[in-house]
C-alpha positions as CSV (number, residue, x, y, z in Angstrom):
1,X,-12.8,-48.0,28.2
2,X,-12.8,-45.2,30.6
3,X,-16.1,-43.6,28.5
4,X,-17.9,-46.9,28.6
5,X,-17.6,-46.9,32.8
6,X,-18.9,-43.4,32.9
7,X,-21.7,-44.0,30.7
8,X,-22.4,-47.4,32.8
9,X,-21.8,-45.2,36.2
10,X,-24.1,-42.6,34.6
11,X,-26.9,-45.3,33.7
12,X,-27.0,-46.9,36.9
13,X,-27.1,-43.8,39.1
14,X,-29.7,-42.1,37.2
15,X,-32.1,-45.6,37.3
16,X,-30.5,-46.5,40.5
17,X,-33.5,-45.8,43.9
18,X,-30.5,-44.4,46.0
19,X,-29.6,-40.7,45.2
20,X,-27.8,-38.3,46.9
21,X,-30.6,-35.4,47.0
22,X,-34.3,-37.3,47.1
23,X,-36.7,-37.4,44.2
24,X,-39.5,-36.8,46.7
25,X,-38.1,-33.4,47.2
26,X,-39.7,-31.2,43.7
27,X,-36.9,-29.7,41.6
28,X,-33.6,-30.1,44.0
29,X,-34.6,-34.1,43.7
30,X,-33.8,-34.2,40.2
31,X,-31.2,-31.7,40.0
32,X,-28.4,-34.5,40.9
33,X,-29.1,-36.3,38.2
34,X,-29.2,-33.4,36.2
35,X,-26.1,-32.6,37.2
36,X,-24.5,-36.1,36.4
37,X,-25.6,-36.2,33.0
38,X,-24.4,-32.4,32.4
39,X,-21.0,-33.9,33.7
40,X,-21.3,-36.9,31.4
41,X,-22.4,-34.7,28.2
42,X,-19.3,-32.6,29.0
43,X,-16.5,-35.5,29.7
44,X,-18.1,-37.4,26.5
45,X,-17.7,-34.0,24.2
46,X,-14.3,-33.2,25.9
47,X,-12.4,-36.2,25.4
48,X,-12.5,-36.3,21.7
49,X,-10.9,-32.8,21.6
50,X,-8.5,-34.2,24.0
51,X,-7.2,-36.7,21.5
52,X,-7.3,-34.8,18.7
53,X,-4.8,-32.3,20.6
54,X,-2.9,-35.6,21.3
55,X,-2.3,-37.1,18.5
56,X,-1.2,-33.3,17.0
57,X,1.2,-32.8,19.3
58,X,2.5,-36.5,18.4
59,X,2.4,-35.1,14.8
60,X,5.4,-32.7,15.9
């Protein structure tokens, strides 16, 4: 559930008007959401490892 609100989250930010550095500024403007769907990519490729480390320590 908790990968399903970040992707929503992610989603609306990135088509959302409203961002934190403007898009009328070159570059910097689309750096934030840049950054959001780095941070995305990364929670989204760390959370399976995550579980995998959960369920083997479980496995003990």
């Amino acid at each position: 559930m908790k990968k399903v609100v970040a992707v929503i989250g992610t989603v609306f930010y990135l088509v959302s008007p409203v961002d934190l550095v403007p898009n009328v500024i070159p570059i910097i403007g689309w750096m934030d959401e840049l950054v959001i769907l780095a941070l995305l990519t990364n929670y989204l490729a760390k959370t399976p490892r995550e579980q995998q480390e959960q369920r083997e320590q479980q496995a003990k």
